[in-house]
N, C-alpha and C positions, 0 to 999 in steps of 0.2 A: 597707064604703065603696062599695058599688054606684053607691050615686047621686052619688056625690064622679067631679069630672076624674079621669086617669088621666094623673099627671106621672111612669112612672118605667117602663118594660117591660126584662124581661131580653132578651138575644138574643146567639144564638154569632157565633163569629166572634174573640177572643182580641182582644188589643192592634193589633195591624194593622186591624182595623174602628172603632179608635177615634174615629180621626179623622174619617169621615165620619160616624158618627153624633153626634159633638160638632158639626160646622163645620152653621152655619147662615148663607147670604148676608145676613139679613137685621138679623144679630148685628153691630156696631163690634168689639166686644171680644168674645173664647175665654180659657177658662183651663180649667186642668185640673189636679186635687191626686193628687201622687203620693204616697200614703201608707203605703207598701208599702215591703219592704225585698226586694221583687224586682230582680233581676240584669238580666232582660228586659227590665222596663220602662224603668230607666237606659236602655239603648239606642235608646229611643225620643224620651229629652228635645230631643234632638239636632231631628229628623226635626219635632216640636212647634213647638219652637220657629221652625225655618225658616218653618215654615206660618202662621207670626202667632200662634200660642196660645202663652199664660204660662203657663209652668211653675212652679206651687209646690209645692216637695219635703219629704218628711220622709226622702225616702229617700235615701242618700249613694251609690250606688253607680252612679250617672251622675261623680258628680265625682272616685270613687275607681276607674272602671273603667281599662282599656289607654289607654294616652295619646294614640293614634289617637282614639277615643271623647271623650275630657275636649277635645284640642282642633278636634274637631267640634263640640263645644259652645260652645266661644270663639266659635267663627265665627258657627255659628247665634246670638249672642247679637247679633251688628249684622249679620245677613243682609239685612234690611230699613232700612236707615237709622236716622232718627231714631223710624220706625215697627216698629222691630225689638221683638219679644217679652222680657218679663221674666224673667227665671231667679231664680225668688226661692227660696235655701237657708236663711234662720235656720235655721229645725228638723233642720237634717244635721248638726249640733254641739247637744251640751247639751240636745235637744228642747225646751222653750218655753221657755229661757236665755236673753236676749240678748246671747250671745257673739259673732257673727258682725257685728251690729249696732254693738256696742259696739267689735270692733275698725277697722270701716270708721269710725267717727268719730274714734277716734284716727288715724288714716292721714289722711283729708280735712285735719283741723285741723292737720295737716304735724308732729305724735309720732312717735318712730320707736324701731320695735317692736323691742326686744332680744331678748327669750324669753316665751314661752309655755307653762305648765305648768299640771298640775291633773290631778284623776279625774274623766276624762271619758265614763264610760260609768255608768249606775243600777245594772249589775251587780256591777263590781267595788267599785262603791260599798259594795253590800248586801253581799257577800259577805265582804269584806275587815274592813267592818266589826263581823261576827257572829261572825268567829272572834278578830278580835284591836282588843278595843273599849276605848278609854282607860277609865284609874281615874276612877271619881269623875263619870262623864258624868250622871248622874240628877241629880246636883245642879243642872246644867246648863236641864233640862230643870223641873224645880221651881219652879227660878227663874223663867223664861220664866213659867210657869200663874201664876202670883203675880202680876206685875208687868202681865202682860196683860190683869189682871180677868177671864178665862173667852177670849178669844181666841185663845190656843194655848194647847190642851186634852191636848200632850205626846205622845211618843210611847215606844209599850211595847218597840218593838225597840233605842229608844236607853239600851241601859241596860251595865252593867258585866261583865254576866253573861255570856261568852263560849261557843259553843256550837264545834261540829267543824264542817271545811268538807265535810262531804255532808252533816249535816243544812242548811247556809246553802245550799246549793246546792238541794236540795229545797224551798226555802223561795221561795227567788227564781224556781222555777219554777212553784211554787204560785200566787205572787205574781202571774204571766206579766209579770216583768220582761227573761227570757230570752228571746233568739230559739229559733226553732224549735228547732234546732241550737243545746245550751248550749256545743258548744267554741268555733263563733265567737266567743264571749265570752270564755272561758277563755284562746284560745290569740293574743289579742289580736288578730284578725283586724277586730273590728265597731273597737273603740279605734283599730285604725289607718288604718280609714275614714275616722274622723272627723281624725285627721290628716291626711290627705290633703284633706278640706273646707279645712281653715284653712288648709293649704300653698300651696294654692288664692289665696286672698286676698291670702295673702304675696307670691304670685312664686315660690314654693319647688315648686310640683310638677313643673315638666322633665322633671327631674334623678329623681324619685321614683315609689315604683310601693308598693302595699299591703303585696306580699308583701317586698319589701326592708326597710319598717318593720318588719314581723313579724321578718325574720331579723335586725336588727340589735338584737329587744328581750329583756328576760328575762323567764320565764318563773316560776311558782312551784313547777311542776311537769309534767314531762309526760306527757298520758293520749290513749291511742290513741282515736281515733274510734270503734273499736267499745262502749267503755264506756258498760254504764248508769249516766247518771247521777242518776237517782233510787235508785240500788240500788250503792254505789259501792265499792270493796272495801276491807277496816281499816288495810291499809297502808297506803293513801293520805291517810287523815285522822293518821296516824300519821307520816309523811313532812311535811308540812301543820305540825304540831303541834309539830315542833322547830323549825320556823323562827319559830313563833311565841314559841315558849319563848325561844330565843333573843335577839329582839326585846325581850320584857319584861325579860331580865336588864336588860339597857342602858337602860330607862326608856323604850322604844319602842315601837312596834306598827308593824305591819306595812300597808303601803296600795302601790295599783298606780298610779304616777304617768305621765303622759303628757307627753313634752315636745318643744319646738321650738325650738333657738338659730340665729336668724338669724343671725350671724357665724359660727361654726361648721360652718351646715347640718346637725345632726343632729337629727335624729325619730324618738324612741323612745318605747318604754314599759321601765320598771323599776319589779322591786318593791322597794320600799325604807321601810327601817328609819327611821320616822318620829319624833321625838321626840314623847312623847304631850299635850304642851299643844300641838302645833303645830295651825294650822285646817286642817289636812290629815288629823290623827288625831280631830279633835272634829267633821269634817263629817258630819253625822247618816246615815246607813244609806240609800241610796237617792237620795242627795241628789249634782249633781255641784257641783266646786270649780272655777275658772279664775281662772288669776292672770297677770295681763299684769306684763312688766316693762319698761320705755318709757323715754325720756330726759326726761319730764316725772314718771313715777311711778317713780324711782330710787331713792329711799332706803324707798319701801312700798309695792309692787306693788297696782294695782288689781284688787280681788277682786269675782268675780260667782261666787255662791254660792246653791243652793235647789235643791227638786226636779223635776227634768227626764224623771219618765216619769209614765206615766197619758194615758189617753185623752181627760180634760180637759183636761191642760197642751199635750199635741200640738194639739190641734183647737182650742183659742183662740191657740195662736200661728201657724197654718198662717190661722184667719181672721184676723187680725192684719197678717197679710202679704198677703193679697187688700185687707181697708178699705186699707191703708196704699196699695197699687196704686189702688182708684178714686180715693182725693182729688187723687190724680195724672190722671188719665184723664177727669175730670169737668170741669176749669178750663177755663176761656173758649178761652186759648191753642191748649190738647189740643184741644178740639173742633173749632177751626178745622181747623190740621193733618189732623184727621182726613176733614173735609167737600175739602182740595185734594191730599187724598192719594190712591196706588190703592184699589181697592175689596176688599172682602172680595171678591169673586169672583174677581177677580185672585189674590190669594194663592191661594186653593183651584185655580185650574187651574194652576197655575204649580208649585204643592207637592206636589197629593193622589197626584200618581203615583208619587213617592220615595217618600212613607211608606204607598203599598199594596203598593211592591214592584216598580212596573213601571217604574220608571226609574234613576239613576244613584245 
């Protein structure tokens, strides 16, 4: 491509150079996708946002970090007035789910949210679901190919045949459903990010912090950090296996549930003994569940159900969330605002020294 423009050059310099190589005077509008499930960069949405650049995230752990952090982000979210930067989260719940969406329009229309539960992570989804899979799901999926005329063309792991959790574990890493790190998943660390996302929404976070979800949650078993887990040792699949057993005596199977009672106040994760017709035991393998329960949907919780990883599902709903930003930023109104507002140069000398480091 020698004779093509040259729209893209690398160059060092880490996250603290980002900002001036993004901020252009001559730009109205900055955004910036944080797509990463880095620690670092969370600490940067903050410092973004002040500067006038939107933030859209797939990554939770600005809104799940130390509480110092989460409400330095409050504040950067009206730093600027009416011209204050967007903090746009769908993707830090469900990935391209519209959970986040769908509970801000219960909340606007004045519903008032009781509980919130569901499998909210693709891991525990895949995982949970390959050791301990309801009777009789193929039929499920048969149906679906039939009815569909060729549409949904079915899937091979939804099926009755139940494997050990280290082979399901090697499989969802195969898959790269896993963070880098599979015990973040495991030990409910990444799960109670994303409660922390929604707690967010609620009003619920204060009071809340990651690690206190974590230690108020259960576990299915636990395995020290040093563990390989592509290579995992027999007792553990063996430990694993009677809780499975167990489950099916009882006509259940076993799923990682996430929950939030607003009266209450508790935020956990448990694993629990599902009945297996329930849409918790027939959610397919990879797929996450959420079930609002409301004083409008009280006698049958509204369910937002499908699959929430892949690199397709994240990247149409992260652009999803910038179209839905311009039709905003495009109208007659915005534009004016923006023609008797300060200027992008303003924000840049006013900002770029916080977020290089040389001011407060």
């Amino acid at each position: 491509f020698a004779d093509e423009e040259q729209v893209a050059v690398l160059s060092n310099g880490g996250l603290n150079m980002c900002f001036d190589t993004l901020f252009r005077t001559e730009c109205t509008f900055h955004a910036i996708f944080d797509c990463t499930n880095d620690e670092a960069a969370g600490h940067y949405h903050a410092d973004w946002l002040r500067a006038g650049i939107d933030v859209i995230t797939a990554n939770n752990r600005g809104l799940s970090g130390p509480k110092t952090q989460r409400e330095d982000i409050k504040e950067a979210e009206k730093a600027n007035g009416k011209q204050s930067a967007h903090y746009m989260r769908e993707v830090t719940v469900a990935g391209g789910l519209p959970v986040i969406s769908t509970l801000r329009s219960l909340l606007h229309s004045g519903d008032k949210i009781r509980r919130i539960d569901g499998i909210l992570t693709v891991v525990k989804s895949y995982v949970m679901f390959r050791i301990s899979p309801p009777p009789n799901v193929s039929t499920c999926s048969q149906f679906d190919v039939a009815c569909s005329k060729g549409v949904f063309e079915g899937d091979t792991k939804a099926s009755s045949d139940a494997c050990t959790f280290s082979q399901a574990i090697r499989e969802a890493v195969q898959l790269g459903l896993t963070e880098d790190d599979p015990n973040q998943d495991l030990s409910h660390e990444y799960a109670a990010r994303v409660l922390m996302s929604l707690a967010r929404e609620l009003g619920m976070d204060q009071d809340n912090e990651t690690e206190k979800i974590q230690s108020n949650s259960d576990t299915l078993l636990d395995i020290d950090d040093s563990v390989d887990f592509l290579n995992l040792p027999p007792h553990i699949d063996e430990q694993v296996q009677k809780r499975v057993d167990a489950a099916k005596a009882k006509g259940c199977v076993l799923r990682s549930i996430a929950s939030i009672d607003v009266k209450s106040k508790d935020i956990n994760i448990q694993i629990l003994e599902v009945p297996d017709h329930h849409i918790f035991a027939v959610s397919p393998p990879g797929c996450s569940c959420v079930r609002f329960f409301t004083r409008r949907h009280e006698r049958y919780p509204l369910v937002i159900q499908g699959p929430s990883a892949g690199v397709d599902s994240t990247a149409s709903a992260l652009l999803a969330e910038l179209l839905q930003r311009t039709r905003v930023i495009t109208t007659p109104r915005s534009l004016a605002l923006v023609r008797r507002g300060p200027s992008g140069a303003f924000l840049h000398n006013k900002h770029s020294s916080s977020i290089n480091g040389n001011g407060g």
